[in-house]
ZALUM-259473 format. One record per atom (N, C-alpha, C): residue in three letters; x, z, y; residue number from 1. Coordinates in nm, 2 decimals. Last residue first. Example, Ala and Ser with C-alpha at 12.3 -4.5 7.8 and 13.67 -1.06 7.14 Angstrom:
BEGIN
<SER <1.28 0.71 -0.22> 2> <SER <1.37 0.71 -0.11> 2> <SER <1.29 0.79 0.00> 2> <ALA <1.32 0.78 -0.57> 1> <ALA <1.23 0.78 -0.45> 1> <ALA <1.32 0.78 -0.33> 1> 
! end
This chain:
BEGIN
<UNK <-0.31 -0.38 1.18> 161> <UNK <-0.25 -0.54 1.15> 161> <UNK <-0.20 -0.51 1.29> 161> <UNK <-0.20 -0.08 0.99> 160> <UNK <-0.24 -0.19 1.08> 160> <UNK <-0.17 -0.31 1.11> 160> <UNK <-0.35 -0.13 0.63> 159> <UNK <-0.22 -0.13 0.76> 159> <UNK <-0.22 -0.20 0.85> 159> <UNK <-0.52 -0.16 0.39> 158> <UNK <-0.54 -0.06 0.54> 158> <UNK <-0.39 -0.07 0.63> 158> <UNK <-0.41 -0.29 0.18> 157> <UNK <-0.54 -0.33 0.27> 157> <UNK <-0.55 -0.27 0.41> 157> <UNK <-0.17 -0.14 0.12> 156> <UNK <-0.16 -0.28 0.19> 156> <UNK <-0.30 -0.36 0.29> 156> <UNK <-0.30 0.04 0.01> 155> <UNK <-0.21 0.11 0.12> 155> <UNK <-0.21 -0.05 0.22> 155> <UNK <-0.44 -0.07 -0.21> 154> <UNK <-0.53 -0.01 -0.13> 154> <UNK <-0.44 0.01 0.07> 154> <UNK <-0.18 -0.19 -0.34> 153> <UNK <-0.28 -0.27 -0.30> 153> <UNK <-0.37 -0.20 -0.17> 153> <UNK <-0.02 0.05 -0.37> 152> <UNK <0.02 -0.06 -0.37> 152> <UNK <-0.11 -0.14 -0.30> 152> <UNK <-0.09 0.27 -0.62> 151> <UNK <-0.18 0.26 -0.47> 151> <UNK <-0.13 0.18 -0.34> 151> <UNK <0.06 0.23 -0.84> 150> <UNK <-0.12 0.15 -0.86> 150> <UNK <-0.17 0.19 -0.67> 150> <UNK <0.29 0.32 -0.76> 149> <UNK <0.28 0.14 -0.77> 149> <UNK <0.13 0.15 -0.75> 149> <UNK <0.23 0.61 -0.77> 148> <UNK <0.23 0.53 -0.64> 148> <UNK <0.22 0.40 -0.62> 148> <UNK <-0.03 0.69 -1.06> 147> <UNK <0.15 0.65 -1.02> 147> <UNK <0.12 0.61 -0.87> 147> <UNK <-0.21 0.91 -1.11> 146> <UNK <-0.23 0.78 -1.07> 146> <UNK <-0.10 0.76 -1.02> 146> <UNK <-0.22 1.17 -1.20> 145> <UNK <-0.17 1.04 -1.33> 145> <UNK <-0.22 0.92 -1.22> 145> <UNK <-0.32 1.38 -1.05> 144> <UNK <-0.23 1.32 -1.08> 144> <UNK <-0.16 1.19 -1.14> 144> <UNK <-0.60 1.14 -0.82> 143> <UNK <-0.56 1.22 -0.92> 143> <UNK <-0.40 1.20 -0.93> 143> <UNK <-0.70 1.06 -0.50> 142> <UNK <-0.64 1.02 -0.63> 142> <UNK <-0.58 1.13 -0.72> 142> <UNK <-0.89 0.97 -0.27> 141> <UNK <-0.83 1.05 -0.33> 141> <UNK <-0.81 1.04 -0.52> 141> <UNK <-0.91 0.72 0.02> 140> <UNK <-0.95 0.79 -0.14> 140> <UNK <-0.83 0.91 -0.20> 140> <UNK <-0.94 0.77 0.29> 139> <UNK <-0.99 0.64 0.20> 139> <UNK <-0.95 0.64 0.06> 139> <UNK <-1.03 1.01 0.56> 138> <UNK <-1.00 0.96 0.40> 138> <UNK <-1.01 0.90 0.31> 138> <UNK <-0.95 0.94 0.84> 137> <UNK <-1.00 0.89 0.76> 137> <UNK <-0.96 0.87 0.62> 137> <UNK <-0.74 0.88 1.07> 136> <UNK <-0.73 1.01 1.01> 136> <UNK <-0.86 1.04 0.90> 136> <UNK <-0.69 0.57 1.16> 135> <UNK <-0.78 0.70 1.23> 135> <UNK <-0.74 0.82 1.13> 135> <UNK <-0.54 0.50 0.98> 134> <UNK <-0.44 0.52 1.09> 134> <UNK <-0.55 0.62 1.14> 134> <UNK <-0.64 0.69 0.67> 133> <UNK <-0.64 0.59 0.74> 133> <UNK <-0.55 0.65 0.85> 133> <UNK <-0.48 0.80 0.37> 132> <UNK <-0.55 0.85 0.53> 132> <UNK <-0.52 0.72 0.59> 132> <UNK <-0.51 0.94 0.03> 131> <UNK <-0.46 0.83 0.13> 131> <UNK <-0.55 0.83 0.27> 131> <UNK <-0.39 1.22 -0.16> 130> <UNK <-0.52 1.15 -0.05> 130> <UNK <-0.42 1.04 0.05> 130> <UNK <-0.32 1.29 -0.52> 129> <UNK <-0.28 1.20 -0.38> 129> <UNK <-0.43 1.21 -0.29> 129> <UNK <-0.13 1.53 -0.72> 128> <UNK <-0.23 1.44 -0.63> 128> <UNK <-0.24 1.41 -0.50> 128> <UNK <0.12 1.65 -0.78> 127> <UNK <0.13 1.49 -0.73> 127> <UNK <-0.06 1.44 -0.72> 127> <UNK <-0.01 1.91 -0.96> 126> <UNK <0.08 1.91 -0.87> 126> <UNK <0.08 1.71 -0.88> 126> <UNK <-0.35 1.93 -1.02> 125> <UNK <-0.25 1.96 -1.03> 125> <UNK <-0.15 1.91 -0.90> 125> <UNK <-0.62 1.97 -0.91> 124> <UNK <-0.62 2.02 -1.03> 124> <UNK <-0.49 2.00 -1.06> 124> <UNK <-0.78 2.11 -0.61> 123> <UNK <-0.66 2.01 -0.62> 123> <UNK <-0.66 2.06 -0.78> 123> <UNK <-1.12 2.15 -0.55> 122> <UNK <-1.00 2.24 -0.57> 122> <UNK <-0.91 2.13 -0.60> 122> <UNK <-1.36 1.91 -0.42> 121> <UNK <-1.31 2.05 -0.46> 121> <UNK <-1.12 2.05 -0.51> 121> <UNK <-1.52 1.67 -0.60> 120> <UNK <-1.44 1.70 -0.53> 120> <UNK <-1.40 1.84 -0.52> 120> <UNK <-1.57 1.37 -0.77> 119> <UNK <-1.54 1.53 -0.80> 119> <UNK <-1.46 1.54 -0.66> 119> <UNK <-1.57 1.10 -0.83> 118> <UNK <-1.69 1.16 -0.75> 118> <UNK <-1.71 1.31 -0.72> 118> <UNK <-1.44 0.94 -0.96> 117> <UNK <-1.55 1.00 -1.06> 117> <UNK <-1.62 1.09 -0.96> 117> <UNK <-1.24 0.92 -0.73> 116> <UNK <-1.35 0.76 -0.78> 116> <UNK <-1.45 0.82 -0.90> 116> <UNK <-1.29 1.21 -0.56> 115> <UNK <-1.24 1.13 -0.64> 115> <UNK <-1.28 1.02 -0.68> 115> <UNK <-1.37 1.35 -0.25> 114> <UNK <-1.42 1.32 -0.37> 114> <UNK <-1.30 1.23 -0.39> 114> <UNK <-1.33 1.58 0.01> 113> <UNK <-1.31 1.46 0.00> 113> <UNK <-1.33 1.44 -0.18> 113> <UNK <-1.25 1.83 0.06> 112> <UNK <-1.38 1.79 0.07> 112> <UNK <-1.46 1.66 0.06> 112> <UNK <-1.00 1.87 0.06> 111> <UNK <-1.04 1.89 -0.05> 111> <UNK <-1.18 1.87 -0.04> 111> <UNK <-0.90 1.81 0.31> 110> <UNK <-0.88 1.72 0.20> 110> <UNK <-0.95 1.73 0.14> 110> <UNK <-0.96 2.04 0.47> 109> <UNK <-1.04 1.92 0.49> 109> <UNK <-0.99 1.82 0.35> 109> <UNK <-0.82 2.22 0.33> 108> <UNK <-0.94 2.25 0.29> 108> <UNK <-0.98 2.15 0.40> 108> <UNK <-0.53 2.09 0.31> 107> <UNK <-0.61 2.09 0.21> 107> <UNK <-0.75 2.15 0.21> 107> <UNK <-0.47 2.17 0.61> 106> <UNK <-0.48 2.05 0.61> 106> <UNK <-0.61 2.03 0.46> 106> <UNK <-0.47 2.47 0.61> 105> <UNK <-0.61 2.43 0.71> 105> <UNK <-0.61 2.24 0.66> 105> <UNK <-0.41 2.60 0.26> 104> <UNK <-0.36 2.53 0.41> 104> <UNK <-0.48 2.46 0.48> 104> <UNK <-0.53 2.84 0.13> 103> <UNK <-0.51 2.69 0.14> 103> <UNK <-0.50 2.63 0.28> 103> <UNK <-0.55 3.10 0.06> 102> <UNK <-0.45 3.09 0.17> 102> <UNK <-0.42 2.94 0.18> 102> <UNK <-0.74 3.14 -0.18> 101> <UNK <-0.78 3.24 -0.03> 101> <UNK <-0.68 3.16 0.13> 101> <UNK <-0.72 2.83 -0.29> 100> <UNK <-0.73 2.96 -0.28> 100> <UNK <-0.75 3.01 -0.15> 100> <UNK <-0.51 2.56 -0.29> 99> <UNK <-0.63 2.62 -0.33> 99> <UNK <-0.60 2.75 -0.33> 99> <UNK <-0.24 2.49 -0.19> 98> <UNK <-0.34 2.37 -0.18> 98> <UNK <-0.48 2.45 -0.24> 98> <UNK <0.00 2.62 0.02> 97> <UNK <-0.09 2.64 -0.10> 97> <UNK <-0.22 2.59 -0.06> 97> <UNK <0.31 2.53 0.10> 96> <UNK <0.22 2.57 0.13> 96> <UNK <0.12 2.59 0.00> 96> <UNK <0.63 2.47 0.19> 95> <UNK <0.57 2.48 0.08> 95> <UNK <0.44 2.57 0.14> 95> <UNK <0.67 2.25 0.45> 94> <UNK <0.71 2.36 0.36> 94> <UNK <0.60 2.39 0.32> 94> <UNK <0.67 1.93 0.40> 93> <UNK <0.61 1.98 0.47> 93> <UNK <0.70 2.13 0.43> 93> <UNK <0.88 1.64 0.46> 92> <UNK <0.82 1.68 0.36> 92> <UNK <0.80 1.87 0.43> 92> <UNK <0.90 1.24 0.52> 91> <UNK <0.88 1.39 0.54> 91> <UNK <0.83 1.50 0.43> 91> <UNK <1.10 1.06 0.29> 90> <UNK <1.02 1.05 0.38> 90> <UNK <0.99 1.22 0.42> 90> <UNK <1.36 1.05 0.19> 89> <UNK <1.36 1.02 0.36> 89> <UNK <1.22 1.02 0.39> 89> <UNK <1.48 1.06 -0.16> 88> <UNK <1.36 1.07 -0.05> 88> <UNK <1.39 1.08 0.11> 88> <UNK <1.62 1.06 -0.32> 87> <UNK <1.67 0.97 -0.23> 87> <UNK <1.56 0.97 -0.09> 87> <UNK <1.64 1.21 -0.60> 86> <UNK <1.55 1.09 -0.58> 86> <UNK <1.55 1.00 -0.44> 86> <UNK <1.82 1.36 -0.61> 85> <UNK <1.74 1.33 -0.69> 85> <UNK <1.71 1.21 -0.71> 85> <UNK <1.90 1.46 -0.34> 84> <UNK <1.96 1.43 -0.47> 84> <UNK <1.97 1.34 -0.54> 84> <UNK <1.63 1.50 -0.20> 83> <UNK <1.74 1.38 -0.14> 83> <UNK <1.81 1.36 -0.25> 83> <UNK <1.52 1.65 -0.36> 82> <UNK <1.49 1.51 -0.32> 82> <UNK <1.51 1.44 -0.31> 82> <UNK <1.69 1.90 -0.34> 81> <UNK <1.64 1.86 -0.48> 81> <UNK <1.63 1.68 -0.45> 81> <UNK <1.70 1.95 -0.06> 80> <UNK <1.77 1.90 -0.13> 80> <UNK <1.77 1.84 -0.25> 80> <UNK <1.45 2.04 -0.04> 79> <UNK <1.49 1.90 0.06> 79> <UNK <1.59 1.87 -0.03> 79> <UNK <1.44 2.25 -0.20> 78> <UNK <1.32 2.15 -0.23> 78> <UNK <1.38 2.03 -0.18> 78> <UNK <1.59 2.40 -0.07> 77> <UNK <1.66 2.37 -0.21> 77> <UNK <1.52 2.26 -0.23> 77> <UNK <1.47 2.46 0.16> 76> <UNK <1.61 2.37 0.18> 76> <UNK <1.64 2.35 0.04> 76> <UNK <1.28 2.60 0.07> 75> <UNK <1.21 2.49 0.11> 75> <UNK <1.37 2.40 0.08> 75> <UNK <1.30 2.76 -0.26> 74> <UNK <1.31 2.75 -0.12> 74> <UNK <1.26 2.65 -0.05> 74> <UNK <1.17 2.66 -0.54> 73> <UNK <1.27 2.70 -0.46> 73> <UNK <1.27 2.69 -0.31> 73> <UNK <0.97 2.62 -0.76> 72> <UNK <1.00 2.78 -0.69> 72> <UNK <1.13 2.74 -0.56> 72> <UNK <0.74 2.46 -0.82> 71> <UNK <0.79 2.44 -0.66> 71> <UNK <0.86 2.57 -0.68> 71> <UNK <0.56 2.51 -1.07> 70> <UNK <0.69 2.43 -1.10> 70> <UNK <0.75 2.40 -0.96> 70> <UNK <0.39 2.76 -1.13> 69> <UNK <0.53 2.75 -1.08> 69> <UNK <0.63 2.67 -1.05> 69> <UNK <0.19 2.64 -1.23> 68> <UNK <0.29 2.63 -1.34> 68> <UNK <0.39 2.73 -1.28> 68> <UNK <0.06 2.58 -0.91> 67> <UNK <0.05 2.49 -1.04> 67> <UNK <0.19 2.52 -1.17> 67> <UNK <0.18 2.64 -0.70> 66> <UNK <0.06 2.70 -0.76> 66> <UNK <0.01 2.63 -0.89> 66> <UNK <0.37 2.55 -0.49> 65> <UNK <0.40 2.62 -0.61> 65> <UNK <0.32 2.68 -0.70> 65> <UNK <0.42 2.24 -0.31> 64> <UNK <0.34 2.38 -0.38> 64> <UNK <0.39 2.43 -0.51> 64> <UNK <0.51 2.01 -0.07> 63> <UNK <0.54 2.12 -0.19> 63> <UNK <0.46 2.23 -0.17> 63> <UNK <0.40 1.80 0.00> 62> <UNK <0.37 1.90 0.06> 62> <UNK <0.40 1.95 -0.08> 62> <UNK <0.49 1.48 0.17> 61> <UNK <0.54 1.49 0.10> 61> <UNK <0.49 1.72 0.12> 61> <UNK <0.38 1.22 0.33> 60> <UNK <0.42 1.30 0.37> 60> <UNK <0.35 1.42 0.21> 60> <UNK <0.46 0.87 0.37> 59> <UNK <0.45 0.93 0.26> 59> <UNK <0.48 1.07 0.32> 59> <UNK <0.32 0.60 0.61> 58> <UNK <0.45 0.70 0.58> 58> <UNK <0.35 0.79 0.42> 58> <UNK <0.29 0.31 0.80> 57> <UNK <0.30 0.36 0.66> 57> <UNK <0.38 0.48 0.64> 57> <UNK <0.42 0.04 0.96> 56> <UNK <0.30 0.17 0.93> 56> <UNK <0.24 0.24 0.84> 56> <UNK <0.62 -0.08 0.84> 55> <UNK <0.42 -0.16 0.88> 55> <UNK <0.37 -0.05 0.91> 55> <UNK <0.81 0.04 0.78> 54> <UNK <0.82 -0.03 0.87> 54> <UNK <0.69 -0.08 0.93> 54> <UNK <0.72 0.17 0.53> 53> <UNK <0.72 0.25 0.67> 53> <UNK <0.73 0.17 0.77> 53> <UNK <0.69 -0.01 0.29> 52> <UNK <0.54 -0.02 0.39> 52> <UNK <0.64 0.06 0.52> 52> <UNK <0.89 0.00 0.13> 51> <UNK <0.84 -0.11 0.14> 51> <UNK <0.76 -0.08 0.22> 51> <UNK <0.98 0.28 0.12> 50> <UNK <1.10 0.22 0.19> 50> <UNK <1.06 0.10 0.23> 50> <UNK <0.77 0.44 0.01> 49> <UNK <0.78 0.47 0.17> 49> <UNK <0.92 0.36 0.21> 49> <UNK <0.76 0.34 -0.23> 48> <UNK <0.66 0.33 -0.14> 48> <UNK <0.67 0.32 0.03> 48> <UNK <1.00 0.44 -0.32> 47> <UNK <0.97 0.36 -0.30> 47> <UNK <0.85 0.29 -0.23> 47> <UNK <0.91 0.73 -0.29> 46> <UNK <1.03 0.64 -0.22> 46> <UNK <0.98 0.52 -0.21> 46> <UNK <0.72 0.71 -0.52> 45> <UNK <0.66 0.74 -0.36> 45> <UNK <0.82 0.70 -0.24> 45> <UNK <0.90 0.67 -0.74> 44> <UNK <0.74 0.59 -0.66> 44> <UNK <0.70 0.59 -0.51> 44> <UNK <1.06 0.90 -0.76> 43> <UNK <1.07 0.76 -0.74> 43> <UNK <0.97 0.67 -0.69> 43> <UNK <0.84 1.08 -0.78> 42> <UNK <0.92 1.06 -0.62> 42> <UNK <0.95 0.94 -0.60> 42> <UNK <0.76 1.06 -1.00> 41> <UNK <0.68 0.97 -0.91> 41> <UNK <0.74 0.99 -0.79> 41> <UNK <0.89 1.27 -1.18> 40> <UNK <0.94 1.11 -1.16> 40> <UNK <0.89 1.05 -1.02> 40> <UNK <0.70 1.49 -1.18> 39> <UNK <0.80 1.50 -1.05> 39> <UNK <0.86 1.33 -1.01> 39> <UNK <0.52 1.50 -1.36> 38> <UNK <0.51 1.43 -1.26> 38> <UNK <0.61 1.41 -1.13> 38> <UNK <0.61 1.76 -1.48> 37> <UNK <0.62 1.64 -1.56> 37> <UNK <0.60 1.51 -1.49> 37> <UNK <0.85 1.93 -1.27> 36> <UNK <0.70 1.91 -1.35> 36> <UNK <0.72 1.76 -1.40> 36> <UNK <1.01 2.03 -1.04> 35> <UNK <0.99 2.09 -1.20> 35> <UNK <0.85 2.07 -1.29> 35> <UNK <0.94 2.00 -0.79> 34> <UNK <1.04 1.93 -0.85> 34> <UNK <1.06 1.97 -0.99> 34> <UNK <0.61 1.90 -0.67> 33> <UNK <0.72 2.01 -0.72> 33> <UNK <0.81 1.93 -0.80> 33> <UNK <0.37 1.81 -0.41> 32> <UNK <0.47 1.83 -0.51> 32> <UNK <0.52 1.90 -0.57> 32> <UNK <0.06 1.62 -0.26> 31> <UNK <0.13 1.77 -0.36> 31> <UNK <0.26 1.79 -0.41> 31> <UNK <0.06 1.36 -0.04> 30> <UNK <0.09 1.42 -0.23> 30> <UNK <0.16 1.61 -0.19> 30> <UNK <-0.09 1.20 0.15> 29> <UNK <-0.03 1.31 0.14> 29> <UNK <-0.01 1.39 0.02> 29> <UNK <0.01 0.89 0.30> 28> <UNK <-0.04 0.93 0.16> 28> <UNK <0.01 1.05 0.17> 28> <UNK <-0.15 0.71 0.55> 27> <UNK <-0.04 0.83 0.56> 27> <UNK <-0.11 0.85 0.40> 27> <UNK <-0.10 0.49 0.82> 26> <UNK <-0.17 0.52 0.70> 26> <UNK <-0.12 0.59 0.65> 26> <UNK <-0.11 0.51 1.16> 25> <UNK <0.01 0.46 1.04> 25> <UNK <-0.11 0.52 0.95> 25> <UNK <-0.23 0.64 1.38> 24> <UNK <-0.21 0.46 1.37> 24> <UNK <-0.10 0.44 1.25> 24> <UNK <-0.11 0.95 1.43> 23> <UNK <-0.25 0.83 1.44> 23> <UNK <-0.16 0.70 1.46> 23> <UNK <0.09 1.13 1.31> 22> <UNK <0.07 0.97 1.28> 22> <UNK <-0.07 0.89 1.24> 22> <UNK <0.07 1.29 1.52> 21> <UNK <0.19 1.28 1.51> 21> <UNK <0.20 1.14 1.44> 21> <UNK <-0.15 1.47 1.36> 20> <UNK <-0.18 1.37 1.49> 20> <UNK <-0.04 1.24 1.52> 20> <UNK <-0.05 1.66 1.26> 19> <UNK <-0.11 1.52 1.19> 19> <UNK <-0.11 1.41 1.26> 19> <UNK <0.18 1.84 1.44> 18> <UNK <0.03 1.81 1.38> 18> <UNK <0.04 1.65 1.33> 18> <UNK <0.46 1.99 1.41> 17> <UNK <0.37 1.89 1.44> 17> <UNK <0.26 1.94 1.44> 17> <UNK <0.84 2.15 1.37> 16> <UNK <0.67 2.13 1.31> 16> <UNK <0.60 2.00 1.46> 16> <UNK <1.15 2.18 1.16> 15> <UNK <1.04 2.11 1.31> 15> <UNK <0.92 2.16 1.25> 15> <UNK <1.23 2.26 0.98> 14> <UNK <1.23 2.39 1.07> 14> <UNK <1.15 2.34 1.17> 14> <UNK <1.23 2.10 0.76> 13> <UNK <1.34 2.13 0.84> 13> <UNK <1.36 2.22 0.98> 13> <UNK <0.96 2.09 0.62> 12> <UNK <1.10 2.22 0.55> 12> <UNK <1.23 2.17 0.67> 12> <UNK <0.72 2.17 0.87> 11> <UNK <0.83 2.10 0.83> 11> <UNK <0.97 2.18 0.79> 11> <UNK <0.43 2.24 0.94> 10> <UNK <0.52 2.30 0.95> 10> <UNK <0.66 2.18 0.84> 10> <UNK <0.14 2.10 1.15> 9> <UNK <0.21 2.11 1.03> 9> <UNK <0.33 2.15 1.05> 9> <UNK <-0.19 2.15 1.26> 8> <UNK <-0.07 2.16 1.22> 8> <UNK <0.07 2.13 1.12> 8> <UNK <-0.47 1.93 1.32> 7> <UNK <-0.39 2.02 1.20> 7> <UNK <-0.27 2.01 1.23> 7> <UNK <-0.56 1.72 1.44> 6> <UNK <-0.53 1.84 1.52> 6> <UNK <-0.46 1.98 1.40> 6> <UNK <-0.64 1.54 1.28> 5> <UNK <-0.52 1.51 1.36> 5> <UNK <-0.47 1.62 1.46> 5> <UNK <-0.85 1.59 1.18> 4> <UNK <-0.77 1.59 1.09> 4> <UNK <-0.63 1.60 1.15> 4> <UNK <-1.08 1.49 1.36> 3> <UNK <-1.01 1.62 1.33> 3> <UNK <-0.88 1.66 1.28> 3> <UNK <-0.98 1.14 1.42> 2> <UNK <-1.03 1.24 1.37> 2> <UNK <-1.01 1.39 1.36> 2> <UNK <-1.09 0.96 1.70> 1> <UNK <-0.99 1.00 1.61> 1> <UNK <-1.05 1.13 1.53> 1> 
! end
């Protein structure tokens, strides 16, 4: 198994974990904020998470505010925003910081991970995606502008059978 799975994580409902928490499911972990031009794609990623969780499959969801500002609210106004909004149930982390001096221990293994142009390094906005195998294996990283429908196929190849 991988490193990856001994990372902590803090949860806007006051629980915490580690990663570990989902060896053997395939895990997309997106960036968020509820005030950006990419916010729609919750819808996406709902939806994502309502057609695969049963197969193994989860969407874990990591508000940041380092992009625009567009994450200012609390964590409980972020959960809320969600559920609202967009109906979200899948997890979602407290707000943390994807680059810089205070990048969460999870995004500085992410971020070492390349793009399909082969770039890797710093997160360049809010809803980029890394898709994680059930081992804790990163089987690609995706920019913002890639919607959740186009990662449909790749999520379906990797679930365990």
């Amino acid at each position: 198994m991988s490193a990856i799975h001994d990372i902590d994580i803090s949860y806007n409902d006051g629980s915490t974990g580690t990663l570990g928490d989902y060896k053997g499911k395939v895990v997309l972990v997106v960036n968020t904020a509820s005030q950006c031009g990419f916010t729609p794609q919750y819808q996406g990623l709902q939806q994502l998470q309502e057609t695969y969780s049963e197969r193994g499959f989860t969407v874990l969801g990591v508000p940041c505010n380092q992009f625009g500002g567009q994450e200012p609210g609390s964590d409980g106004e972020v959960a809320e925003f969600c559920s609202l909004n967009y109906g979200v149930n899948f997890p979602l982390s407290t707000k943390v910081e994807v680059n810089g001096e205070n990048t969460h221990p999870l995004y500085r293994e992410l971020k070492q991970s390349s793009d399909a142009q082969g770039e890797s390094g710093d997160v360049k906005w809010n809803f980029e995606k890394f898709l994680l195998s059930p081992e804790g294996e990163v089987l690609g990283r995706y920019r913002s502008a890639t919607t959740p429908a186009e990662l449909s196929e790749v999520i379906e190849a990797h679930l365990p059978r």
